[in-house]
C-alpha positions, 0 to 999 in steps of 0.5 A: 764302089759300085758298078754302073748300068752298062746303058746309054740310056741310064745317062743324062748327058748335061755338058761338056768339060772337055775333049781328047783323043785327038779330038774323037773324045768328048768328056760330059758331066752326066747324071747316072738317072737310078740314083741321080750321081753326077758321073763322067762319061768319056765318049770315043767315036769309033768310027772315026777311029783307026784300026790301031787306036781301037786296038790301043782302047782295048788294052787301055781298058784291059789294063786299067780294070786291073788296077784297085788303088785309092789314087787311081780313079776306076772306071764305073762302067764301059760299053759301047753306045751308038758306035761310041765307047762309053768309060764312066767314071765318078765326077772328080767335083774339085777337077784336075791340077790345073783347074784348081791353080787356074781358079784358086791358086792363080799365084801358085800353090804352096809347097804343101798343097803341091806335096799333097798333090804329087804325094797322091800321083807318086803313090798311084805310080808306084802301084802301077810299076809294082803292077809291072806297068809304065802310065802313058803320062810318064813315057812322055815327062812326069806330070809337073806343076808350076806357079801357073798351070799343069804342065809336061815341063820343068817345075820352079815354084817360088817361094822363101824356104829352099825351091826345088824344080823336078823333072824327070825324063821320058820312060820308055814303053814296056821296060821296067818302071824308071828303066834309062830314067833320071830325076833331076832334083836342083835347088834355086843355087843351080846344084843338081843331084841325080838320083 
């Protein structure tokens, strides 16, 4: 996969799909102008960041462009374009997990969908802990997926063979991948096993 320009100039911003970083990042759908590629641009305002949060962006990024994996999506290009930072990346056209059970699964998903899902999370997750890193997502809870949205809670999904719910606690900052972690695995009949 090929890098981009590292020039604002090269993008034509065409909507917002969404927000983040305490409201300081605005994520667009841009077109790369050279070859016409859809792309995402995620824009961080650095001046309305703290200190702290630059430094936070300048190790995300140093740690992410070590990361070579087909579950991870790499940045295209990074820079700074009127005192914002620029991180592009390839349009992911199907969106995340919650975008597709809010538009196609409202009822929820099938075991074998959300086994494709987590089977690509998972293997993503077990590259960055053999790389000696912990994602931010998983300090908090493992991503889950319900019968309705993507959410940081618990998963019960109904269905007629044996329903499992996952979860999984907080993992802590710079310690050892699944340091002080237990997964929690139970079928409906409420018998838990810990691993």
């Amino acid at each position: 996969m090929s890098s981009f320009l590292p020039e604002g100039g090269c993008y034509e911003l065409l909507t917002v799909i969404g927000k983040g970083f305490e409201d300081l990042m605005t994520v667009n759908l841009a077109r790369y102008k050279p070859t016409g590629e859809y792309v995402t641009v995620r824009r961080i305002n650095l001046e309305a960041c703290s200190n702290e949060m630059v430094t936070f962006l300048q190790g995300e990024l140093h740690v992410s462009k070590l990361f070579n994996h087909p579950n991870i999506v790499p940045y295209r290009a990074t820079f700074i374009a009127d005192n914002e930072l620029w991180v592009v990346t390839s349009f992911m056209a199907y969106g995340s997990a919650k975008d597709l059970i809010c538009t196609h699964f409202m009822d929820g998903m099938n075991e074998l969908a959300i086994a494709y899902i987590l089977q690509g999370v998972l293997k993503a997750l077990d590259y960055i802990h053999h790389m000696g890193y912990v994602h931010r997502i998983s300090r908090v809870m493992m991503p889950s997926l319900t019968s309705t949205v993507w959410e940081s809670q618990p998963v019960n999904w109904p269905t007629a063979t044996s329903p499992l719910r996952i979860s999984c606690c907080p993992l802590v900052s710079f310690l050892p991948a699944f340091h002080r972690c237990s997964l929690s695995i139970s079928h409906t009949q409420d018998t838990d096993q810990e691993y």
